[in-house]
C-alpha angles and dihedrals in degrees: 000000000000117000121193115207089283105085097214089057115121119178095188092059089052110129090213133059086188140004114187103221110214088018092165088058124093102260098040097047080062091046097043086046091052094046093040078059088066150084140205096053151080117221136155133206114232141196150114102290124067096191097054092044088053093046093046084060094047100041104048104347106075097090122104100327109018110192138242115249125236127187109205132155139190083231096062112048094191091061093054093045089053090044094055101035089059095058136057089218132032111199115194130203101159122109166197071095085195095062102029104020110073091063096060093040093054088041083053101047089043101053091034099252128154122241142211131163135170090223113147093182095117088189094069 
């Protein structure tokens, strides 16, 4: 069993095998419409807006897997925190990564959470 740094992480009692992190942007609706193709997993798309994230699903998810829906925002910790500790991998694909990114990578070292992200700000 994998621990993060956070001793009542378990990674095996997750309810998500994936959440796409910025899944109404470009990148993650491609990404949200590849994974909805698929089977053998739970995932979820994530964001700020309810009401995109919502839209995304009706409009071009509900296919094989549609995915759960989870509202979290860098400017509400709590709701970062929730978001990483449900799944065994946070993709992220919101940017820009320097402004919005640290948050979600500390959340996931700290909850033992695997991440992955399409940033190209090499700065960061």
């Amino acid at each position: 069993m994998l621990k993060g740094r956070n001793n009542n992480c378990n990674i095996e009692m997750r309810s998500f095998d994936i959440i796409v992190w910025g899944a109404t942007g470009f990148t993650g609706q491609l990404v949200a419409k590849y994974l909805s193709g698929k089977k053998g997993f739970k995932w979820a798309i994530a964001g700020r807006n309810r009401e995109k994230l919502d839209e995304l699903v009706k409009s071009s998810l509900e296919t094989i897997n549609p995915p759960s829906v989870l509202v979290a925002s860098v400017d509400q910790p709590a709701s970062i925190q929730a978001m990483v500790s449900s799944t065994r991998v946070l993709l992220s694909t919101a940017g820009p990564f320097a402004s919005v990114g640290t948050i979600i990578v500390e959340n996931c070292v700290t909850e033992g959470t695997d991440y992955c992200d399409i940033t190209g700000e090499i700065a960061w």
